[in-house]
C-alpha positions, 0 to 999 in steps of 0.5 A: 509499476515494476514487478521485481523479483528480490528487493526493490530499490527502496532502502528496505528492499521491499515493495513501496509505492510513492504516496501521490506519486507515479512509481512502485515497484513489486517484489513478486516474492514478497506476499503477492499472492496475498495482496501486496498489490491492493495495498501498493496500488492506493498509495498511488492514489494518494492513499496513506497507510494505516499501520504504525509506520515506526513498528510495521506492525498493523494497528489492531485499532484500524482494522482489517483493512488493506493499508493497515495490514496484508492480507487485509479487505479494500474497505471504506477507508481504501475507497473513500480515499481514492474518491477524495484524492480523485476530487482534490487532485491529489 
């Protein structure tokens, strides 16, 4: 994981984590004090996101949980996953 301070690498500038993979990288300037990193860190993990990826926007169908919007609660779904993606290896 890089901490930043401005836009990151990816295309938009803001903070990514590779799905499965092993690179992130953190804008300290974009929404750290309320959770970029919780939702970032699953990705790494495998974990997907909830929002509607077209949009950005959260799903209000999925609920308050991180990887749908920030700030949002490691829920179920974040733990779940992370436990699955541990079992299969993904």
């Amino acid at each position: 994981m890089k901490l930043v301070r401005g836009e990151t690498s990816h295309p938009t500038g803001r903070s990514f984590a590779e799905l499965g993979g092993k690179k992130s990288e953190i804008n300290v300037q974009d929404r750290f004090d309320r959770g970029i990193v919780k939702h970032e860190l699953p990705h790494l993990a495998g974990v997907d996101d909830l929002y509607n990826k077209q949009t950005g926007l959260p799903d209000p169908a999925r609920g308050d949980g991180i990887m749908n919007k920030v700030p949002g609660i490691v829920d179920e779904y974040v733990t779940g996953e992370i436990r699955r993606c541990a079992v299969l290896g993904t």
